[in-house]
C-alpha positions as CSV (number, residue, x, y, z in Angstrom):
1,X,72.9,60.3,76.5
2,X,70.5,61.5,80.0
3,X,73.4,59.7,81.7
4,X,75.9,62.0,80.4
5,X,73.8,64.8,81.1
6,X,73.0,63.4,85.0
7,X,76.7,62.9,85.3
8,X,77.6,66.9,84.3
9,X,74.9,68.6,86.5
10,X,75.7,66.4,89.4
11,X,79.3,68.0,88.9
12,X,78.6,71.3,88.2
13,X,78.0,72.5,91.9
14,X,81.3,71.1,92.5
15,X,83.2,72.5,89.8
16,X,81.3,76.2,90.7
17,X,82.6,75.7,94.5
18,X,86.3,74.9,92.9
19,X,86.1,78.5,90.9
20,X,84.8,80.1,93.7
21,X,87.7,78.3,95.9
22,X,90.5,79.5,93.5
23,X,89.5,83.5,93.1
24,X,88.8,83.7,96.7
25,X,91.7,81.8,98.2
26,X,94.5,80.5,95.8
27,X,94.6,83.4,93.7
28,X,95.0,85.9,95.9
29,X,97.8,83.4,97.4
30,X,99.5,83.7,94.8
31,X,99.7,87.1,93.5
32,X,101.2,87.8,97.5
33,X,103.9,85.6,97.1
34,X,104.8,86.8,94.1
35,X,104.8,90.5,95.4
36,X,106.9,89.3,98.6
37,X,109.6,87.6,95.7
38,X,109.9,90.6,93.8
39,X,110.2,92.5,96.9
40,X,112.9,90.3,98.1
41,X,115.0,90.6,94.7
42,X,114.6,94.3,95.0
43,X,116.2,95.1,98.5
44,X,119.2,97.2,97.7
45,X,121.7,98.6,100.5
46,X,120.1,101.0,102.9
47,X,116.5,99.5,102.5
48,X,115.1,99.3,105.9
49,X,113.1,95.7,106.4
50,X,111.0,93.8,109.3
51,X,112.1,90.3,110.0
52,X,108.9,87.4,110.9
53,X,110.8,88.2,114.1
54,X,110.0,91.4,114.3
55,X,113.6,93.2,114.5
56,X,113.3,96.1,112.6
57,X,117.2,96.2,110.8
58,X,119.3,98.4,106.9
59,X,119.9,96.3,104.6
60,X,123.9,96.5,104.5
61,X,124.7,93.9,101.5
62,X,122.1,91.5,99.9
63,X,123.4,88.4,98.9
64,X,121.9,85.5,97.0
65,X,120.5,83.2,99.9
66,X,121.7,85.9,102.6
67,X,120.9,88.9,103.4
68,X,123.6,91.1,105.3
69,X,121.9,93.8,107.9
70,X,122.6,96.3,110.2
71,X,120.6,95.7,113.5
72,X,122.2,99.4,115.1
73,X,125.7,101.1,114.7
74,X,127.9,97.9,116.3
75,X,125.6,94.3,115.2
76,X,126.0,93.3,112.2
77,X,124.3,89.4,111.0
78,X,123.2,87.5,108.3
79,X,119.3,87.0,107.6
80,X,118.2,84.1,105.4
81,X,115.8,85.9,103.1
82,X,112.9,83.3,104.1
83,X,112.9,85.3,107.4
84,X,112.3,88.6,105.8
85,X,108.6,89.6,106.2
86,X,108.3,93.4,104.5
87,X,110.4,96.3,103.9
88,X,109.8,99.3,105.6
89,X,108.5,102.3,102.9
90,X,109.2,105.6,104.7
C-alpha cells in the first residue's frame, strides 16, 4: 500500500504540468482551428479574404477543395482553401 501511494505523488507533478500544458497550449489550438474551419465553410461570393501569401483577393465562387477569387477586375485563379489565412470583416 505506501508503494502505491509513493508511486501517485511521484506522478502527480507530472500529471499537474500535463493540465497545465493542455489549457495553455492545445486547447487554445484547437478552438483556433476550429474557428479558421467554420470560417472557411462560410465564405460566400463577394467575401473579401487574405491568402498565407498575403494577396488580398473576392471570393468569386467557393468550391469544395477550391476556392475561385477575384485578385482585381481582369485575374481570375483558384486558391486551395489550405492557403486561405482570414477573411477580411469590413
Amino acid at each position: 500500500m505506501q508503494n502505491g501511494g509513493h508511486i501517485l505523488t511521484s506522478l502527480l507533478p507530472l500529471i499537474v504540468l500535463f493540465g497545465i500544458f493542455y489549457f495553455l497550449v492545445i486547447r487554445p489550438q484547437q478552438k483556433q482551428a476550429k474557428a479558421h474551419k467554420e470560417m472557411l465553410e462560410a465564405l460566400k461570393k463577394g467575401d473579401k479574404i487574405i491568402t498565407n501569401g498575403g494577396l488580398i483577393c473576392e471570393v468569386i465562387k467557393p468550391e469544395k477543395d477550391f476556392i475561385k477569387v477575384k485578385l482585381n477586375d481582369e485575374n481570375f485563379v483558384k486558391i486551395s482553401r489550405e492557403y486561405i489565412a482570414k477573411k477580411i470583416d469590413e
